[in-house]
C-alpha positions as CSV (number, residue, x, y, z in Angstrom):
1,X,0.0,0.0,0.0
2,X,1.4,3.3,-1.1
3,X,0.5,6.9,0.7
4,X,0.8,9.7,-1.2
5,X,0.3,13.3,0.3
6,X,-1.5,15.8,-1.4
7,X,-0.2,19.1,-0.9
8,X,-3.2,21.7,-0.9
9,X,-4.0,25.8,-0.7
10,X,-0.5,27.0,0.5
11,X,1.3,24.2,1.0
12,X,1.3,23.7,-2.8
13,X,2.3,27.4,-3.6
14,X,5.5,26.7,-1.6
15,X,6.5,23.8,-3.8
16,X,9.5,24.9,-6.4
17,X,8.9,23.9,-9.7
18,X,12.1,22.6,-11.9
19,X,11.7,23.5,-15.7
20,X,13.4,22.9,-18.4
21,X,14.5,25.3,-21.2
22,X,15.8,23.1,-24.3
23,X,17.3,21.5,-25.7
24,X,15.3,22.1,-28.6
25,X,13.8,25.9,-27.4
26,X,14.0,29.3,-29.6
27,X,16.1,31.1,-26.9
28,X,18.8,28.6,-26.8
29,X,20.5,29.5,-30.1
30,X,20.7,25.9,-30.9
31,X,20.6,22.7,-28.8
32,X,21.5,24.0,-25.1
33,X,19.3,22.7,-22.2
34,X,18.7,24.9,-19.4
35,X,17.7,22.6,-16.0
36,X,15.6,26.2,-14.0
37,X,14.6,25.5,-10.3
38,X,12.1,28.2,-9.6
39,X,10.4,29.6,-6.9
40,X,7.0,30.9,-8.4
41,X,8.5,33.7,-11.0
42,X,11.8,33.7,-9.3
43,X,14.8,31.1,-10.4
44,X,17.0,29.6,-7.9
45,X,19.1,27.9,-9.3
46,X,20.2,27.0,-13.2
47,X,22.4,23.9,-14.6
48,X,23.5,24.5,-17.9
49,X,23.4,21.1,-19.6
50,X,25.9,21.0,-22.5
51,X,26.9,17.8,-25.2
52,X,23.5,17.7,-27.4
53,X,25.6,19.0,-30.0
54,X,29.2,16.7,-29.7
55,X,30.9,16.0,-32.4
56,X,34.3,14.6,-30.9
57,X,36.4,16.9,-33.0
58,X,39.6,16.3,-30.3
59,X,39.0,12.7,-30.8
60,X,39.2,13.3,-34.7
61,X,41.7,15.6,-34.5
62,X,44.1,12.4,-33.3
63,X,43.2,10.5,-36.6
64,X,43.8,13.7,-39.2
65,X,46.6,14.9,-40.9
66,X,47.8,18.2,-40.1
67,X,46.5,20.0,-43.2
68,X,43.2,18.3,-42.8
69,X,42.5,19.3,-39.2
70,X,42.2,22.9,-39.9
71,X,38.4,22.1,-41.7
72,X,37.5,20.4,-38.3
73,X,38.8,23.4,-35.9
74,X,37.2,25.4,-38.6
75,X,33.5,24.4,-37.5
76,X,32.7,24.4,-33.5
77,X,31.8,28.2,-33.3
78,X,30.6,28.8,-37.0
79,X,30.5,32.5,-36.8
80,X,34.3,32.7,-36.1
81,X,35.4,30.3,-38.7
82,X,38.5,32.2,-40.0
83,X,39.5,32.9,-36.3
84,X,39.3,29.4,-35.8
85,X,41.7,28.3,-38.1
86,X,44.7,30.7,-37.3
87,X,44.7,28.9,-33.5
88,X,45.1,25.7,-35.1
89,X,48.0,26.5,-37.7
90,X,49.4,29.1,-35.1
91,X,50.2,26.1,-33.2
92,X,51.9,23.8,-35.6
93,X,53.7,26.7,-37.0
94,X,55.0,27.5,-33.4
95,X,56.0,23.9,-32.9
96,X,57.7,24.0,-36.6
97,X,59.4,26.9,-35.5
98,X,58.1,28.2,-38.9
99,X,58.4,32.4,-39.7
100,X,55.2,33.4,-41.9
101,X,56.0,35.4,-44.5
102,X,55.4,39.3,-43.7
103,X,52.0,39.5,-46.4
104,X,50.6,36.8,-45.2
105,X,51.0,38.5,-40.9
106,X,49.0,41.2,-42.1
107,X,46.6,39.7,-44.6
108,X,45.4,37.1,-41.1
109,X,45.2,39.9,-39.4
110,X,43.0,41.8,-41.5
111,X,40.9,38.8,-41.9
112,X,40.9,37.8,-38.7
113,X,38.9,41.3,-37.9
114,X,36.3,41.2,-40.8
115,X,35.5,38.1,-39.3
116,X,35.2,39.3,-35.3
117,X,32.8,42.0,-37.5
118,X,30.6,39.2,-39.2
119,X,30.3,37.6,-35.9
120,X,29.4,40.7,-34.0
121,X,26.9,41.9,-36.5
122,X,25.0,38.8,-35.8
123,X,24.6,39.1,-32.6
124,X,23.5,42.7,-32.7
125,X,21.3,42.0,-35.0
126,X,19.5,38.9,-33.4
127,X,19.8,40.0,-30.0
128,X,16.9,42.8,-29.6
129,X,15.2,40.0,-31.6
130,X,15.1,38.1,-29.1
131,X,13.8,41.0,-26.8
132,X,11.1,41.9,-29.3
133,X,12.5,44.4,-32.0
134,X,13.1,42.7,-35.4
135,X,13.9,45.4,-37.2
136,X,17.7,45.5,-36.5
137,X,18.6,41.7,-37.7
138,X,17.0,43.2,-41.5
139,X,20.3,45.6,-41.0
140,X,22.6,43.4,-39.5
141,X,22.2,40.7,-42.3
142,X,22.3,43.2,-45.1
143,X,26.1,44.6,-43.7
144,X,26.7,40.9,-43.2
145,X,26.0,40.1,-47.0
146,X,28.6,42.9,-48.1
147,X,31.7,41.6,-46.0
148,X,30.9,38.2,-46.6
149,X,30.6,38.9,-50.4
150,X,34.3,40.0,-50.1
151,X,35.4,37.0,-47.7
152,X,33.6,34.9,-49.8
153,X,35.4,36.1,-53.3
154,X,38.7,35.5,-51.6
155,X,38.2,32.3,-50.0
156,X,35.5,30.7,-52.0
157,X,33.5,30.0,-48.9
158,X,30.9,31.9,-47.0
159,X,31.3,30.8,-43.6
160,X,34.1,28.0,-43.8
161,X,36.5,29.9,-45.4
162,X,39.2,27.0,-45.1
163,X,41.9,29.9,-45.8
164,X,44.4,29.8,-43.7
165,X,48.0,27.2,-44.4
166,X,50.1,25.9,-42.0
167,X,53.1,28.5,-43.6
168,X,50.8,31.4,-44.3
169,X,47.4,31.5,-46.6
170,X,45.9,29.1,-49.4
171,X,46.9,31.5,-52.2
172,X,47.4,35.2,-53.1
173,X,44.5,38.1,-53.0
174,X,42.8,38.3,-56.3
175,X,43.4,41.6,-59.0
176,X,41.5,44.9,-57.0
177,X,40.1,42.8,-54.3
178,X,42.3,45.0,-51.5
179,X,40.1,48.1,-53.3
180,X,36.7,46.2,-53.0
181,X,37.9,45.6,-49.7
182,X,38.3,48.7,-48.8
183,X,34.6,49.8,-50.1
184,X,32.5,47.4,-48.6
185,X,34.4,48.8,-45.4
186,X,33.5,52.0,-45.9
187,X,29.8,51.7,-46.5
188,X,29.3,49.1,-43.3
189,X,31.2,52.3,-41.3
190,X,28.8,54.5,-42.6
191,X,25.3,52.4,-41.5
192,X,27.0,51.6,-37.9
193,X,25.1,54.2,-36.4
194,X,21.2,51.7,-36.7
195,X,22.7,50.1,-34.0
196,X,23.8,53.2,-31.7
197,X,20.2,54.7,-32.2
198,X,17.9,52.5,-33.2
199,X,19.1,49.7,-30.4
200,X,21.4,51.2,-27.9
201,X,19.4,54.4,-27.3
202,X,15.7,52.7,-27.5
203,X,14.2,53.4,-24.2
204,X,12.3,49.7,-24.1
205,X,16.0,47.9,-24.8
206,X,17.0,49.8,-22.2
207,X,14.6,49.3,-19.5
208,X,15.1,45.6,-20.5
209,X,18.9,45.3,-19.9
210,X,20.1,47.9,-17.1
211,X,21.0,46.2,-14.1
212,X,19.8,42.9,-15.4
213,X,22.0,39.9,-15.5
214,X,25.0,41.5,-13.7
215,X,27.8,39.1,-13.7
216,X,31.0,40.1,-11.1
217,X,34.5,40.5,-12.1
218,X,34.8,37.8,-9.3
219,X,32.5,35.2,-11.1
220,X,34.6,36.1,-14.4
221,X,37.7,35.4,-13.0
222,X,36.2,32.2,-11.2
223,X,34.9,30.5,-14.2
224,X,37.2,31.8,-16.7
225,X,35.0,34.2,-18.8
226,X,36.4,36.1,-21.7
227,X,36.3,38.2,-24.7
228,X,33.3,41.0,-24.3
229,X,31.6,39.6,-21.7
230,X,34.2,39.5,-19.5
231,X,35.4,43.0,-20.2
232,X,31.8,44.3,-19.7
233,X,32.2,43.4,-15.8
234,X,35.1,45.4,-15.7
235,X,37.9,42.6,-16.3
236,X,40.5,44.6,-18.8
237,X,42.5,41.8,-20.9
238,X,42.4,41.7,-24.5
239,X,45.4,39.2,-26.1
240,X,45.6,41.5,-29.0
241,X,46.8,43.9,-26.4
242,X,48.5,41.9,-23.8
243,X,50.1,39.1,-25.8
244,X,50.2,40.2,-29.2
245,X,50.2,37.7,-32.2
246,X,50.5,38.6,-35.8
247,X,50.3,42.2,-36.6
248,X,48.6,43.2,-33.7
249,X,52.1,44.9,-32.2
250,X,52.0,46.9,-34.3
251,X,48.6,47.9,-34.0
252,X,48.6,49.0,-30.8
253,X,47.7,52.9,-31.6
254,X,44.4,51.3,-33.3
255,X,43.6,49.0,-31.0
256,X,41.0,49.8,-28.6
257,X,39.9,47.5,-25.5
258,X,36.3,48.4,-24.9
259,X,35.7,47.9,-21.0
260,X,32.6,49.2,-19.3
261,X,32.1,48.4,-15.2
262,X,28.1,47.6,-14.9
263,X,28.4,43.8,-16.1
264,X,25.0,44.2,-17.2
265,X,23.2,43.1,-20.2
266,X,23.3,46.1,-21.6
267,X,27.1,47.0,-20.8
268,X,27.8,43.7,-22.9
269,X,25.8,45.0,-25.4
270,X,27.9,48.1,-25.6
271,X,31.1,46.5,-25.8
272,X,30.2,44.2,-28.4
273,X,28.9,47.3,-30.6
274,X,31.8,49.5,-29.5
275,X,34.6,46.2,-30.1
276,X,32.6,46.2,-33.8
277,X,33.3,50.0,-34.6
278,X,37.1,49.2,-33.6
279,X,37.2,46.0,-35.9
280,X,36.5,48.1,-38.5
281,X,39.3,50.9,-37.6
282,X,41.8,48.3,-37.4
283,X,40.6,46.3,-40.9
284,X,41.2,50.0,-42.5
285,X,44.3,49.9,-40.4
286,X,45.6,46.9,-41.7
287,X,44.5,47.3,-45.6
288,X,46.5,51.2,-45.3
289,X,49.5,48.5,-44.4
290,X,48.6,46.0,-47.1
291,X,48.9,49.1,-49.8
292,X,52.6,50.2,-49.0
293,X,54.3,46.4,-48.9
294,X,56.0,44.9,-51.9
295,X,55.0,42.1,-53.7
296,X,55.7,39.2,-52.3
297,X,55.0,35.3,-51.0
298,X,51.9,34.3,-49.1
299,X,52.4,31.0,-47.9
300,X,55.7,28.8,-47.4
301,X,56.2,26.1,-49.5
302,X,55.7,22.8,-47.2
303,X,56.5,19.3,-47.9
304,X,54.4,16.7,-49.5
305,X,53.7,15.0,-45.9
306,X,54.0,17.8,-42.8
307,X,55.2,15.9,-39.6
308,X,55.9,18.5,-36.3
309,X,58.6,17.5,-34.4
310,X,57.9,15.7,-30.9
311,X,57.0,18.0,-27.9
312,X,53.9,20.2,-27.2
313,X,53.0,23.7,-27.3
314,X,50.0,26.0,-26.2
315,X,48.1,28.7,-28.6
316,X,46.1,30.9,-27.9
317,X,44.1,33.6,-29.7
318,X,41.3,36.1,-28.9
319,X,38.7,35.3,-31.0
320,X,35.6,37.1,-31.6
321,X,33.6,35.2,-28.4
322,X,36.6,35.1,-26.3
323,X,40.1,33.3,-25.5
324,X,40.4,29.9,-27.7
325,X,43.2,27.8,-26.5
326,X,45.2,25.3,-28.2
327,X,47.3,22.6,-26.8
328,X,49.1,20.8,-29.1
329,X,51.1,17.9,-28.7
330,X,53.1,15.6,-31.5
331,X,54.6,12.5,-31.0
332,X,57.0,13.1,-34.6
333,X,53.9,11.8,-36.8
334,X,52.0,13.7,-39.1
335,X,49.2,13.6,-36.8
336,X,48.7,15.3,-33.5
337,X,48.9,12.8,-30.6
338,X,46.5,15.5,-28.5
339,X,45.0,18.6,-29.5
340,X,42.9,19.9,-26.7
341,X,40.7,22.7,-27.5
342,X,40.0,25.4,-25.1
343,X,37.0,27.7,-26.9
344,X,35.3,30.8,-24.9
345,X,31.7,30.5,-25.3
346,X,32.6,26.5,-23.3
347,X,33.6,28.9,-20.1
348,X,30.9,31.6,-20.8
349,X,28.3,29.4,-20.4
350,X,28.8,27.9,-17.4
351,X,28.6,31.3,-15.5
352,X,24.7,31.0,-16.3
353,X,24.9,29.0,-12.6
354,X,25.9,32.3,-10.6
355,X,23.8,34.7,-13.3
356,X,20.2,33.6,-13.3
357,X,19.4,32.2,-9.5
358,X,17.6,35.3,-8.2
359,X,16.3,36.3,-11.8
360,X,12.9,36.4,-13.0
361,X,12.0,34.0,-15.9
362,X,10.8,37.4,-17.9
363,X,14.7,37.9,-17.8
364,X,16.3,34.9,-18.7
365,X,15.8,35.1,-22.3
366,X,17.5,38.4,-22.0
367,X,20.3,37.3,-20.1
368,X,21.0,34.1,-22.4
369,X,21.2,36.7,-25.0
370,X,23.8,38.5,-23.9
371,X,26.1,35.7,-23.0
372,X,26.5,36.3,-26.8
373,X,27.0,31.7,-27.0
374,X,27.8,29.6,-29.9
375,X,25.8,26.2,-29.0
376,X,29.0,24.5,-31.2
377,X,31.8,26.3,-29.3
378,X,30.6,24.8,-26.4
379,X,30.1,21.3,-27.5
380,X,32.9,21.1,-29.8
């Protein structure tokens, strides 16, 4: 004989109530499972649960040649794909103690920020969608279209570019392309301001995203938060800055790191449209460069099978969501014996635990938002 007990009146108010967001839910960005605890309209406590998505690209990494892992490290946060790549053959050039030539330094590096552009222009564009305004995803896809027309004529790919080389890049820049470049620049530049008016100063986005969400520059430090979201709670470390890599030395009177002290949802906000404007600066930046250097190699020439020499070494980059880590390590074959992957939106995510317990579920959709997550980045 079983005895249940009916809870009844206010006994039943008192109850908490676990739901679950996901893994198949429009606010996820893709297959993320929220596990919500709540207290009436209150949460109190979240579990991200990640690994709907794995594709065991580590694992696959150890059965690859060296050329061919670059299109696997090219896909887990499919907004960054050019970014992506430069970690990987970063890391086997380091271990080959290779020297890139000097065209091919800047040409990454100009690349590398059209990119951090397209992936930044997606997220201001879909994330007042998700707080109700569609209009500015109509603008951010039609600046998207115009820089990926020109990454696309140079790579042959739209969003796996697959340009990068271990030694440099896949081939040289086709005849005016530096000038076309240079246009579709200049026309995003000059439509930049939708997002400072018609998003950053509406009065409802606003009221929405001030003092929502905050997340400490303790809780950053403590789960290892990067890129914009990190520097929105007031935690000032950019790579480009502090460890430079490619051009970026030399960049430094360009480069801008956009902090703000609020940790909001709307102080990410800003420094993911403020980051944008300075992407574009430092694309100018580099094509100015590109202009004055001679003609000259883009890639080394490598042999028919690559082999890196036994040891390991670390990479690390600051990609467009954050700081993507790369730890290689060869046992003399031409395959990796480990390539661990670190990627920033795996770290970003799990701050969700300290960020929503004492939210309301009318704000969650907000905050998730502007963790600013690729659902592949985290699963790899």
């Amino acid at each position: 004989m079983t005895e249940t007990t009916v809870g009844i009146g206010g006994a039943a108010e008192s109850t908490d109530m676990v739901l679950n967001i996901g893994p198949q839910h429009p606010s996820t960005h893709g297959v993320l499972r929220l596990r919500l605890v709540l207290d009436g309209e209150r949460i109190v406590s979240a579990e991200p649960v990640v690994g709907y998505m794995h594709r065991g690209a580590e694992k696959l990494f150890e059965a690859r040649d060296y050329r061919q892992i670059v299109m696997l490290a090219n896909r887990h946060d499919w907004l960054s794909a050019f970014s992506n790549e430069l970690g990987v053959v970063m890391a086997v050039e380091r271990m080959l103690g290779m020297e890139v030539p000097e065209r091919a330094v800047w040409m990454r590096t100009l690349l590398a920020e059209l990119n951090r552009v397209l992936n930044h222009l997606m997220f201001l564009g879909s994330y007042p969608l998700e707080l109700g305004g569609i209009t500015p995803i109509f603008h951010a896809f039609r600046e998207r279209e115009e820089l990926q027309a020109v990454m696309e004529e140079i790579s042959g790919g739209r969003m796996h570019y697959m340009f990068n080389r271990v030694g440099g890049l896949k081939e040289d820049l086709p005849a005016g392309w530096l000038g076309r470049a240079r246009a579709a620049i200049a026309d995003v530049r000059t439509r930049m301001d939708v997002y400072d008016k018609l998003v950053h100063g509406n009065e409802i986005f606003r009221a929405r995203t001030r003092g929502v969400g905050v997340l400490s520059a303790e809780a950053v430090h403590a789960y290892g938060v990067s890129g914009p979201i990190a520097r929105a709670s007031g935690v000032d470390f950019d790579l480009r800055r502090d460890e430079p890599y490619l051009a970026y030395g030399e960049l430094q009177d360009v480069l801008q790191v956009v902090t703000r002290t609020e940790g909001d949802c709307l102080a990410r906000f800003e420094c993911l449209l403020d980051q944008t404007h300075n992407a574009l600066d430092l694309a100018v930046a580099c094509l100015d460069r590109m202009d004055d250097l001679p003609p000259g190699p883009i890639n080394q020439r490598l042999p028919k099978v690559l082999k890196a020499p036994e040891g390991h070494t670390y990479a690390w980059t600051e990609n467009p969501l954050g700081i993507n880590g790369y730890y290689l390590v060869s046992k003399g074959e031409k395959t990796p014996y480990r390539l661990k992957l670190r990627s920033a939106s795996y770290n970003n995510i799990q701050a969700l635990a300290v960020l929503l317990p004492g939210q309301l579920v009318a704000d969650m959709v907000a905050i998730l938002g502007s963790l600013f997550f690729v659902v592949g980045d985290i699963d790899k």
